[in-house]
C-alpha positions as CSV (number, residue, x, y, z in Angstrom):
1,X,82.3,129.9,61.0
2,X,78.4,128.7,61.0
3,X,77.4,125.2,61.7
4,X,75.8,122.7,64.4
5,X,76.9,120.5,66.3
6,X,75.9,117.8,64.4
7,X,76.9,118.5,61.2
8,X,80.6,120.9,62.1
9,X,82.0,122.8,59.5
10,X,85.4,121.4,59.2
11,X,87.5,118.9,57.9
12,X,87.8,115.5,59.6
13,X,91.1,115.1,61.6
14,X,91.2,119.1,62.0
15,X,91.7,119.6,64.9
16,X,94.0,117.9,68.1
17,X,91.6,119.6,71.0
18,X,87.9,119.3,70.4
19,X,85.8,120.9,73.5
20,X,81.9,120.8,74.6
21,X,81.6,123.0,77.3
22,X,78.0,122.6,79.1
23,X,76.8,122.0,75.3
24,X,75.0,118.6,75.5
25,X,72.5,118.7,77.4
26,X,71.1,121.3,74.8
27,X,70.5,118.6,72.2
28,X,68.0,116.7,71.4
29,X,70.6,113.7,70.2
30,X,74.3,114.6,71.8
31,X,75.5,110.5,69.8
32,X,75.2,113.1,67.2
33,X,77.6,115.5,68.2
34,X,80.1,113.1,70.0
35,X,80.5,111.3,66.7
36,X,81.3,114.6,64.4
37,X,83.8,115.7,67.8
38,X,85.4,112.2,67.1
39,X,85.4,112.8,63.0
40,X,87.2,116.4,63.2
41,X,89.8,115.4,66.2
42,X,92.9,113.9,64.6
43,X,94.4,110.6,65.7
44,X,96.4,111.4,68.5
45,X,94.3,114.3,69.4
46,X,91.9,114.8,72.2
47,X,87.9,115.1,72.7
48,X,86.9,116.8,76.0
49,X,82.9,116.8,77.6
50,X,82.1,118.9,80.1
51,X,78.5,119.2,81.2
52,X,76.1,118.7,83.9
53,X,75.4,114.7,84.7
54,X,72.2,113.6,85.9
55,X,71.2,110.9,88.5
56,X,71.5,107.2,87.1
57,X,67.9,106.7,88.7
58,X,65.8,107.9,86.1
59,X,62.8,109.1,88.2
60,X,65.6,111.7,90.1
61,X,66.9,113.0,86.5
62,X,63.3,113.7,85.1
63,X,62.8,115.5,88.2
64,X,65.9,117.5,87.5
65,X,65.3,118.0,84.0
66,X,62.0,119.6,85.1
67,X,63.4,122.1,86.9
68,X,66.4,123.0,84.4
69,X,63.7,123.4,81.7
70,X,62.0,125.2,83.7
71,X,64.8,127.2,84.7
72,X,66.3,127.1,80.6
73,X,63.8,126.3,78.3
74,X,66.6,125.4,75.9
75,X,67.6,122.5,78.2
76,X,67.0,119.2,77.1
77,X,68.2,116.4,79.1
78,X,71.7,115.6,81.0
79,X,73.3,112.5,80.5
80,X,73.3,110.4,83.5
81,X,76.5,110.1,85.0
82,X,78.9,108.2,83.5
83,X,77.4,107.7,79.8
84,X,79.2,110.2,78.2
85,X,82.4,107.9,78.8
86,X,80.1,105.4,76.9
87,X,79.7,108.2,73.8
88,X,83.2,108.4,73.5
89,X,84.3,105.3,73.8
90,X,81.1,104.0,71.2
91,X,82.9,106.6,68.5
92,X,86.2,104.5,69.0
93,X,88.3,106.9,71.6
94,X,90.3,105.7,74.6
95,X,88.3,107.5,78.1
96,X,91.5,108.5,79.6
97,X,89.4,110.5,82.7
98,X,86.3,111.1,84.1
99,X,86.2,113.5,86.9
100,X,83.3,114.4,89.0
101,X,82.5,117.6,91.1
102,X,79.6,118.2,93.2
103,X,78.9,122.2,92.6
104,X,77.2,124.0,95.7
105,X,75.1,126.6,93.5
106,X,72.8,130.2,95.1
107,X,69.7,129.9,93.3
108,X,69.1,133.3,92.7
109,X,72.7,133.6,90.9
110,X,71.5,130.3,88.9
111,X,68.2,131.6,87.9
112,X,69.6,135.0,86.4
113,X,72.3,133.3,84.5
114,X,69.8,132.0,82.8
115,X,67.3,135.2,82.5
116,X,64.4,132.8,83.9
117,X,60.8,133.9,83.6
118,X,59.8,135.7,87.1
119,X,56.6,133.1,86.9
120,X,59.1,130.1,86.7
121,X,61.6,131.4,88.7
122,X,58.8,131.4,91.7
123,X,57.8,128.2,90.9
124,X,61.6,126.7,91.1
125,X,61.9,128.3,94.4
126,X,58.4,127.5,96.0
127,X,59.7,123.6,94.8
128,X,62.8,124.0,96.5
129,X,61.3,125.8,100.0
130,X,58.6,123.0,100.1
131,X,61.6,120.6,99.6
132,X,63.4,121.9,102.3
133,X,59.8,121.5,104.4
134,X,59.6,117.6,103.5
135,X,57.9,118.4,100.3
136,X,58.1,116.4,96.8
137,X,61.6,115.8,96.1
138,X,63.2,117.7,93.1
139,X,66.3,115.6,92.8
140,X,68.4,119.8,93.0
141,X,69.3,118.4,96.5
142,X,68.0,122.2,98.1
143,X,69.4,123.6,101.3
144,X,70.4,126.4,103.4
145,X,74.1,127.4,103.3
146,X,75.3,128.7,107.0
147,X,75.0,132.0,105.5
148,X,71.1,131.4,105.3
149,X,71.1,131.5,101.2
150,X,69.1,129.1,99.5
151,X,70.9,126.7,97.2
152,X,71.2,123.3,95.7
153,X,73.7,120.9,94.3
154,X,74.8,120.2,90.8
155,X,77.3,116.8,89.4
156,X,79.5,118.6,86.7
157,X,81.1,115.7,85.0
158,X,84.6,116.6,82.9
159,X,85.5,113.5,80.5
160,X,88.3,113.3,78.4
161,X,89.1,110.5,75.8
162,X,92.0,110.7,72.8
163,X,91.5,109.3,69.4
164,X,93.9,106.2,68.5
């Protein structure tokens, strides 16, 4: 089936497992898509976000929403941690878990996943060498692993709510 994620083909209380995997920090308004998860999940059921969570200091998550854009031009923003408990629970569900883990990412794998532009792919990594030198800070957290391979840190965030 065709649809968005705003607007999901199917009937309300279709479902009792409703899944975003790494989905909305793609859209311009995730409230959006939170509410039709809540509207297809029957009572009972389960809604489950997983995605990338930003810094709650808003200066640090612009600077990493510059470089994922950069990176993904499909990217959009990343919830700060934490608020998409707030989604759920504003669409009436019970948070039942929020789980938290600090990824330790290689760039270069990163950047291919993602089929970045060779230009921007440059620019990521001059950002995250002159980091490393006590350059501008790009809120990636970059360093050297002990195996001398550049990389950087990611929050994935895992939140799961059920519907009353």
């Amino acid at each position: 089936m065709r649809g968005t994620a705003e607007a999901l083909p199917f009937a309300s209380a279709a479902f009792t497992l409703v899944f975003a995997r790494f989905a909305l920090h793609h859209l311009t308004d995730p409230r959006l898509a939170v509410a039709e998860m809540a509207r297809v999940c029957r009572p009972g059921g389960r809604v489950a976000v997983m995605d990338l969570a930003a810094s709650t200091d808003p200066g640090t998550a612009e600077r990493q929403d510059r470089m994922e854009r950069l990176r993904d031009p499909s990217h959009v923003r990343m919830l700060p941690r934490g608020v998409a408990a707030g989604l759920l629970h504003e669409r009436g569900l019970v948070v039942d878990r929020v789980t938290e883990r600090e990824i330790d990412r290689p760039v270069q794998p990163w950047l291919e996943q993602a089929a970045t532009e060779e230009s921007a792919a440059a620019r990521i990594h001059q950002a995250f060498v002159a980091e490393l030198g006590g350059g501008a800070a790009t809120g990636m957290r970059p360093h050297c692993g002990a195996d001398n391979v550049l990389r950087f840190r990611q929050l994935w965030e895992v939140t799961v709510a059920r519907k009353g």
